[in-house]
Structure formats: C-alpha cells, structure tokens
N, C-alpha and C positions, 0 to 999 in steps of 0.2 A: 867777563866773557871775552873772549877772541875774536874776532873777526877774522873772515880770510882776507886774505890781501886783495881776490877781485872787488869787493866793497870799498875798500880804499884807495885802488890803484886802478884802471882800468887795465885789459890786457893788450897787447902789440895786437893780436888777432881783432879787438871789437879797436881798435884804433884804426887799423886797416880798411872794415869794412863803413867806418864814417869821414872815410876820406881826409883823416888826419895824417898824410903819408909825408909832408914837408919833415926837413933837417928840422923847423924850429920847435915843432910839438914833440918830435923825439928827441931833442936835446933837453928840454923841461920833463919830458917822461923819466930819463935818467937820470936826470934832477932828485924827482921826486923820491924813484928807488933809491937814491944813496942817504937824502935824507931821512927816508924808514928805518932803513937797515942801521945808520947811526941811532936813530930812535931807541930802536930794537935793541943795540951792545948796551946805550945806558941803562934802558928798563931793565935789561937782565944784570945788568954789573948794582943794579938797587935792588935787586930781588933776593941777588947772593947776600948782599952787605945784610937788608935786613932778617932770613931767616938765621946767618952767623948772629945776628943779637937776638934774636929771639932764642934759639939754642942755648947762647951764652947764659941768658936771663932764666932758663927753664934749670939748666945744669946749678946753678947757682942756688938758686931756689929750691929745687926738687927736695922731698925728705923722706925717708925710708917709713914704709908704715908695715908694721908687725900686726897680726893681727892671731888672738888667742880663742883655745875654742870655749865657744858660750858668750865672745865679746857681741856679737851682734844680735 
C-alpha cells in the first residue's frame, strides 16, 4: 500500500499553524523532502529492474499450449 505523503511528511500549511515558522525546522523539512524523493527514484529504479526479470523469467519459460477438441 501507499501512503500519501501528508502521513509522512507534515505540510508547510499544519507547520505554519504550530509555529514551526524558524529557518531551522524548514531547513530539516527540505531535508526530509529530498531524502523521500531520492527514496522514491531508487524504489522505482528496483521496481523497473525487478519486473525486467520477472518478464525475462516468464518470456523464457512461457510454452505454447495447443489445445484439441474433446482434450478437456
């Protein structure tokens, strides 16, 4: 499952309104978003690599099935 990213991340708007307005909680807020986003490129660059071998592994495998009348 997914989450949205407010469960993860709080937003600039509920940061506003608990008076987290300082440089230094917005500088760790941008923090956080770059380290998701890098999260996010490898999860997707391991999601490409494993449906390519899962693919590879089906195409390999796969075998033609004939099927005649009265076989079933």
């Amino acid at each position: 499952a997914i989450l949205p990213m407010e469960f993860m991340l709080s937003s600039l708007r509920i940061m506003g309104t608990r008076g987290l307005d300082n440089e230094k909680d917005l500088e760790k807020w941008i923090e956080k978003i770059i380290q998701l986003d890098e999260q996010r490129s490898i999860t997707h660059w391991s999601r490409k690599q494993e449906k390519a071998r899962q693919k590879a592994w089906h195409d390999r495998n796969i075998r033609d099935k004939k099927f005649e009348i009265g076989q079933m």
